[in-house]
N, C-alpha and C positions, 0 to 999 in steps of 0.2 A: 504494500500500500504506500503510496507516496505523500509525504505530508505537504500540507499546503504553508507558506510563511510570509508571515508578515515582517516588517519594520516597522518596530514601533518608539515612533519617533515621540517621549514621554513630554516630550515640552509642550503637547497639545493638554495636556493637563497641568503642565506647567508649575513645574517646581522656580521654575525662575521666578512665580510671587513673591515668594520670601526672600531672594534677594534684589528685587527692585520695589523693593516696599513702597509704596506712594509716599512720599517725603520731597520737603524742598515745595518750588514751584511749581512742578509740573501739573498739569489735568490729570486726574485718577482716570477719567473715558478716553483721553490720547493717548496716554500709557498702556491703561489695558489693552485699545484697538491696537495699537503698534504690539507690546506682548504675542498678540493673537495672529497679526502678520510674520513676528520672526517664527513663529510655530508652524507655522503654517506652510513657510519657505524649507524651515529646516524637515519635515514630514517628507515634503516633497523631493525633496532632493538627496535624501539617504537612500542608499542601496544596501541590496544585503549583497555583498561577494561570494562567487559563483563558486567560489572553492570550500566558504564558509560553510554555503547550503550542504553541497557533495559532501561535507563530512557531518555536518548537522550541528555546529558549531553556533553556540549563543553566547551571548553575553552583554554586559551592560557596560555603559560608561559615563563621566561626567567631566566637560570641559566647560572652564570656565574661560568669559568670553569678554575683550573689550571691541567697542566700537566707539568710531567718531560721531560728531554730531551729522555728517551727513549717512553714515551709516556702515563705512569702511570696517573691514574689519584690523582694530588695530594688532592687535595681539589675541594669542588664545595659549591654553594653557589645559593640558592633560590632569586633571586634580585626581582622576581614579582611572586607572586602563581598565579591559576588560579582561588580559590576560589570556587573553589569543593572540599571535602576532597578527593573522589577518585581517583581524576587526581593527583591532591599534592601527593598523598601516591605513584602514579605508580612513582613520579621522580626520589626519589632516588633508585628504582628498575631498573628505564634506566641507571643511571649511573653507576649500577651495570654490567649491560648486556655489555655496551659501552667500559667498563672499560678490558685491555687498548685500547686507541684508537691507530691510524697510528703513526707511531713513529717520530719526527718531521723534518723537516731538522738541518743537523747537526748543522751548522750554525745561526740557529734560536736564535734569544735573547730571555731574560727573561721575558723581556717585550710580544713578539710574542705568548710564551704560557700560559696566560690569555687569555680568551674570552668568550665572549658569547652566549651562542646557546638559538635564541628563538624555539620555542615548542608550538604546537596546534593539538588540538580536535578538527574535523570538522567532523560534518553528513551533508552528499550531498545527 
């Protein structure tokens, strides 16, 4: 039987609330809507690797992530691997894809554009 798998890209539930807490100037509804666009980017643009699948390989991870105010990505930062090297090696190829993300609200502090996006391999 062949299983069927997703990519499940968890920032659509978005752990990144907690750290871009509404604080500062920004609009809580710019924020969230932007939130809900990098989710949305990053969803889409993760792949599972074909070698990953062939051996049935899951795991999870969590990069944490700066941007400019236009959206650039400035830096990112591996805070937990997953502990496969093939899922570790797709990371900085998504943040390649991702890159840039939605551009932020204007008003967004410095602070707002840190975060962190977790990330998982899952076969269902």
């Amino acid at each position: 039987m062949r299983k069927n798998f997703f990519v499940m890209a968890l920032v659509a539930v978005f752990a990144m609330v907690t750290t871009l807490a509404v604080s500062g100037n920004a609009d809580a509804a710019d924020l969230k809507g932007w939130k809900r666009k990098v989710a949305m980017t990053v969803a889409k643009k993760q792949v599972y690797p074909r070698s990953a699948l062939r051996r049935e390989i899951e795991g999870a991870a969590k990069v944490k992530v700066t941007v400019d105010h236009s959206g650039k990505i400035a830096s990112f930062e591996v805070l937990q691997p997953t502990g496969h090297d093939v899922l570790d090696r797709e990371i900085p190829r998504l943040m390649e894809r991702i890159d840039p993300l939605p551009k932020p609200p204007a008003d967004a502090s410095d602070d707002q554009l840190t975060f962190i996006i977790p990330l998982a391999w899952v076969l269902q």
